[in-house]
C-alpha positions in Angstrom: 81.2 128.8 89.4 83.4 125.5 89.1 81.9 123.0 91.7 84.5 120.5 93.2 84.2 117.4 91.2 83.2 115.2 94.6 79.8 117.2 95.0 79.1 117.2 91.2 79.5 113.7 91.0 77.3 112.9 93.6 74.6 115.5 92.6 74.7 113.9 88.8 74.2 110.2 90.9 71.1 111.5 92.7 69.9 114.0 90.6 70.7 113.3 87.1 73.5 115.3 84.5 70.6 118.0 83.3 69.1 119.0 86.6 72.7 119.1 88.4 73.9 121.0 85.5 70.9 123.8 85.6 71.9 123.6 89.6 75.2 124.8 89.0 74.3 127.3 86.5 72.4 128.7 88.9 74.9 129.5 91.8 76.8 132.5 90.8 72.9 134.4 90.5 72.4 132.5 94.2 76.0 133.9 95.7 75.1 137.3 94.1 71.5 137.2 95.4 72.4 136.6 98.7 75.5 138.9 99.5 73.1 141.6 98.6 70.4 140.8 100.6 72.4 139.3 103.6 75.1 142.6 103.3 78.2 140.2 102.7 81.2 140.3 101.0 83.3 137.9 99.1 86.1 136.8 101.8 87.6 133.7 99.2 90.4 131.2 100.5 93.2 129.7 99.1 90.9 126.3 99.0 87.3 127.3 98.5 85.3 127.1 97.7 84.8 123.9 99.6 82.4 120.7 99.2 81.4 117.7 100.5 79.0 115.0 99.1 75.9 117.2 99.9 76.9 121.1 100.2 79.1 123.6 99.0 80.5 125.9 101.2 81.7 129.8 100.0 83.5 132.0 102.5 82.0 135.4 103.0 82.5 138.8 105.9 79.6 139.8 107.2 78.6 143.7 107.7 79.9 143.7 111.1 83.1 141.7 109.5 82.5 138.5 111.7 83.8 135.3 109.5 81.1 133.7 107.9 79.7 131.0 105.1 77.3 130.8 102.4 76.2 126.5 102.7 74.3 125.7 99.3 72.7 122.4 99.9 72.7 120.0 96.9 69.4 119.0 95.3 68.2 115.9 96.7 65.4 114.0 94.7 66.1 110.8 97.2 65.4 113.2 100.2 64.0 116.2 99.6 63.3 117.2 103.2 67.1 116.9 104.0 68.1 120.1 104.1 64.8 121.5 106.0 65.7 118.6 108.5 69.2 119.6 108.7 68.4 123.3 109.7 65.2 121.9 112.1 67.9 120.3 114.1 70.6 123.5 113.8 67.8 125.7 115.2 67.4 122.9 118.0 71.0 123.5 118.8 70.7 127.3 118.0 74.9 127.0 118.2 75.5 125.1 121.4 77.7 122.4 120.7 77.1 122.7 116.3 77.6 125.4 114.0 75.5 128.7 114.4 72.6 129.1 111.8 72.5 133.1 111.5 70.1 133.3 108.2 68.7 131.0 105.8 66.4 131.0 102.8 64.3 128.1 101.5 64.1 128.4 98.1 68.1 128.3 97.2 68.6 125.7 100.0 71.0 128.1 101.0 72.2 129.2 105.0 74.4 131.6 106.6 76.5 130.0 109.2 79.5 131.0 111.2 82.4 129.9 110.3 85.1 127.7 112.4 88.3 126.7 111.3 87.8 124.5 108.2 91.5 123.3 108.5 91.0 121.9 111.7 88.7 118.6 112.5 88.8 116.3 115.2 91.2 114.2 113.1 94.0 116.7 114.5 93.9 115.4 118.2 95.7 112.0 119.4 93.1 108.7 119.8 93.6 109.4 123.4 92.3 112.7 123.5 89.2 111.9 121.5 86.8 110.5 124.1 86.5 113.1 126.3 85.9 116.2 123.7 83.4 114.2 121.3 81.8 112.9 124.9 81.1 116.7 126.0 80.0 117.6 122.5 77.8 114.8 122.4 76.0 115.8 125.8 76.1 119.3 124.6 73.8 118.0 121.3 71.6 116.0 123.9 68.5 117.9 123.5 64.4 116.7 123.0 64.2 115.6 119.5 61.6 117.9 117.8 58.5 116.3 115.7 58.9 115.5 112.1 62.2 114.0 111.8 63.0 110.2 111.1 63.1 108.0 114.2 65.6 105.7 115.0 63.2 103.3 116.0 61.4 103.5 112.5 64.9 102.9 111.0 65.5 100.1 113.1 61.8 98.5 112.6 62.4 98.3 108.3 66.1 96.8 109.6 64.0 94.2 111.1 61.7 93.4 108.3 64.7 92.9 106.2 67.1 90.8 108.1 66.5 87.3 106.7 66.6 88.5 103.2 69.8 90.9 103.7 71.5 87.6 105.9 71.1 85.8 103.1 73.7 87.7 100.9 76.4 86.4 103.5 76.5 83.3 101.7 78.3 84.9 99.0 80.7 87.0 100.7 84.1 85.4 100.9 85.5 86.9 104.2 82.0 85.2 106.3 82.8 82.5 108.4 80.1 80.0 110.5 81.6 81.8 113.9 80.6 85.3 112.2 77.0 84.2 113.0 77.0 85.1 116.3 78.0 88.7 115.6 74.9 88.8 113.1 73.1 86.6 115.6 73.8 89.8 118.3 73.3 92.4 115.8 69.4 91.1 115.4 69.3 91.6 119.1 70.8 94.9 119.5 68.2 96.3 116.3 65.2 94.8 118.1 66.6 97.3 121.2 66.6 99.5 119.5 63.5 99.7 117.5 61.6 99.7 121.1 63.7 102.2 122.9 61.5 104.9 124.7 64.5 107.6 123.9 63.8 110.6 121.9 66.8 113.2 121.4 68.0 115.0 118.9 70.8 112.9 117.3 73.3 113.7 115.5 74.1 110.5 113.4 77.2 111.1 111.5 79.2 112.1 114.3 82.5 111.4 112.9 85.5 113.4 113.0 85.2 115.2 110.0 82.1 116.7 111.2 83.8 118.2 114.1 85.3 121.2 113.7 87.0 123.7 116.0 85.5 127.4 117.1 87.4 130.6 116.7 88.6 132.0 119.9 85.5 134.0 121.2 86.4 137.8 123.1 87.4 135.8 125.9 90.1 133.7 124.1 88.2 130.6 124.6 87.2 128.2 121.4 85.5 124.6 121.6 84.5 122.0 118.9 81.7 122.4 116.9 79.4 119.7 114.8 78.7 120.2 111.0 76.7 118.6 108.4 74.3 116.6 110.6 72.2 113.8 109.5 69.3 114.5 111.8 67.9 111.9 113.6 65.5 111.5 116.8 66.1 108.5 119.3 68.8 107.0 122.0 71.8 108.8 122.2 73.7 105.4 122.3 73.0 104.9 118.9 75.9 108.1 117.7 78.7 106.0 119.0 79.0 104.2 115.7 80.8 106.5 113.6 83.7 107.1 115.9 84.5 103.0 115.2 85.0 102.9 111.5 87.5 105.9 110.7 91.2 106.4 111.8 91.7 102.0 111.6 95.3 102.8 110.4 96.4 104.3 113.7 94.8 102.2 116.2 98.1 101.5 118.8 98.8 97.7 118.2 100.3 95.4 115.4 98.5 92.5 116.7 95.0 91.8 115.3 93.5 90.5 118.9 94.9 93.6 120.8 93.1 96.1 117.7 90.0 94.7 118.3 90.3 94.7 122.3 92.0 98.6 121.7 88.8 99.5 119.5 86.3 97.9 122.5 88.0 99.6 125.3 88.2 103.1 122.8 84.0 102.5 122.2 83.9 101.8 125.6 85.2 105.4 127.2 83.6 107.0 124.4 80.4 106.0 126.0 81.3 106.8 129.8 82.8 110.6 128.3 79.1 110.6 126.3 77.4 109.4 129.4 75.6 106.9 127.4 74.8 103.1 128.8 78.0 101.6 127.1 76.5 97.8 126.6 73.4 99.9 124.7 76.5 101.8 122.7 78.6 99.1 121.6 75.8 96.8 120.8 74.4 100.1 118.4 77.4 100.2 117.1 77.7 96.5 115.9 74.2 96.8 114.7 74.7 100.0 112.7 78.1 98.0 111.2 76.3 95.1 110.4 73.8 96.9 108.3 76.4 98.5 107.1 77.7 95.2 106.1 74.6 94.4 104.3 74.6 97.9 102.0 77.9 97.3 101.5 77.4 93.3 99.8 74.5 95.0 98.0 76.6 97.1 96.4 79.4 95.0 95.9 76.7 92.2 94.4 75.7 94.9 92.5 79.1 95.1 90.7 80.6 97.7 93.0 83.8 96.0 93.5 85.5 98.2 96.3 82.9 97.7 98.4 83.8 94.6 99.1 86.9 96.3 100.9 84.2 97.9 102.8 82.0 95.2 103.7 85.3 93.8 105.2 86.2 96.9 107.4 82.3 96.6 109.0 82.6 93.1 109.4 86.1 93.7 110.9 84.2 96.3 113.4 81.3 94.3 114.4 83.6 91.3 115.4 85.7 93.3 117.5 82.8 95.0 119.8 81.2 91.5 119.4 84.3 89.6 121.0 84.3 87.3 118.5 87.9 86.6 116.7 88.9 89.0 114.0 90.6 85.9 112.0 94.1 87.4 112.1 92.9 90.6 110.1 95.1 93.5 110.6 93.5 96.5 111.4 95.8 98.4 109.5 95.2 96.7 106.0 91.8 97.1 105.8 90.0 99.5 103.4 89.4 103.1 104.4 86.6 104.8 104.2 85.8 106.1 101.4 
């Protein structure tokens, strides 16, 4: 089986050429294993089989028919509990407001999920629209964390520890100005927040639109949005906000750099009312989450990464806008996607 060149990639980074190689040896004997057992058949697409960075997805019929897909999860050396955290918090959901787990087996990583629309992500509806869908599907996901995953509070804690070294790399990044110290100044704050919050739901913390994707019309002609892929967390629901912030810059409904940032604010802003989260404790998440992602970013970039450089931009960019603090006559629209 030819793996899309995205996932291989990323499994040979992790993993290494030989065991990512004896990984995807192993998949057609996998696919074959499980079809039998499972009673499925083969139900390819024009574009499958598809992957992201961590999975790859292959489109089978159940006995019954119904859509389904065969999810292979990666091999992970950096985190070899992902994909046993990933199906803890899909059995916490047990399909209300993410993707239906229907079987799974260990051993091959693999589950059997339902299938929704693959051609269709949250990406499809207008900026406008996007508060008050992701809201509900947010407060849908709101459920008591269960025991054993990674707490944002832990995460927040090692941020912490870390902060005077990681500011220090800000003295070689170009785009840094003294006024930017306030929004690092804020972000400190914010982590502090959130390393002693008393909140423990299930999170979702990769949120973004591309992990949204829509239902099939159920017997009553009625479909709704659905979350993939999560990156399971436990802590305050203010802190999923973030990724909603950093995609989609291109279209944000101004050509001057003030009114972007003041657009993005008010955008973060309802997507906390529609989420019914405390939107001070949102926005400052977000700037916190940015910041750090600021700081991996100038790792990288020190580290001879040169695009991210284009990234560290686009999350200093973010983290003045929900910080009020001038965005330097950036345009919104030139910075670097993600990606």
């Amino acid at each position: 089986m030819k793996v899309p060149q995205v996932l291989y990639d990323t499994a040979t980074e992790i993993n290494g050429a030989r065991h990512t190689h004896a990984w995807t040896r192993a998949l057609d004997f996998m696919l074959m294993e499980l079809e039998d057992r499972w009673s499925l058949t083969p139900d390819p697409q024009p574009t499958s089989p598809w992957a992201g960075c961590e999975s790859l997805v292959i489109p089978v019929l159940t006995a019954q028919g119904t859509p389904a897909i065969i999810r292979f999860a990666a091999p992970n050396t950096d985190n070899p509990q992902v994909h046993d955290q990933i199906l803890t918090a899909l059995r916490a959901w047990d399909g209300r407001g993410a993707v239906q787990v229907l079987a799974d087996d260990p051993s091959f990583r693999a589950t059997l999920q339902e299938r929704l629309r693959t051609d269709t992500n949250l990406s499809a509806l207008p900026l406008e629209q996007v508060p008050e869908v992701w809201g509900q599907l947010a407060q849908a996901l709101r459920v008591p964390g269960p025991a054993g995953l990674v707490r944002v509070q832990d995460i927040a804690a090692g941020w912490l520890e870390r902060f005077e070294g990681d500011s220090a790399l800000l003295r070689e990044f170009p785009d840094f100005t003294p006024a930017d110290w306030s929004v690092v100044n804020a972000a400190r704050l914010w982590i502090d927040r959130l390393a002693r919050s008393d909140e423990s739901w299930l999170l979702h913390a990769d949120l973004h639109y591309y992990n949204i994707l829509a239902g099939h019309p159920d017997q009553y002609g009625i479909a709704t949005w659905k979350a993939i892929d999560p990156q399971p967390l436990t802590g305050p629901a203010a802190y999923m906000i973030a990724p909603l912030l950093w995609n989609r810059m291109t279209e944000i409904p101004s050509s001057d750099p003030e009114g972007q940032a003041a657009w993005l604010r008010d955008f973060a802003s309802e997507l906390c009312r529609c989420a019914a989260v405390d939107p001070a404790l949102g926005l400052g998440s977000a700037i916190a989450r940015e910041v750090e992602n600021m700081f991996w970013y100038l790792r990288s970039a020190l580290g001879g990464t040169q695009k991210a450089w284009g990234d560290a931009a686009r999350s200093l960019w973010v983290a003045r806008a929900l910080s009020h603090v001038s965005v330097q006559g950036v345009d919104a629209h030139r910075l670097k996607p993600l990606g």
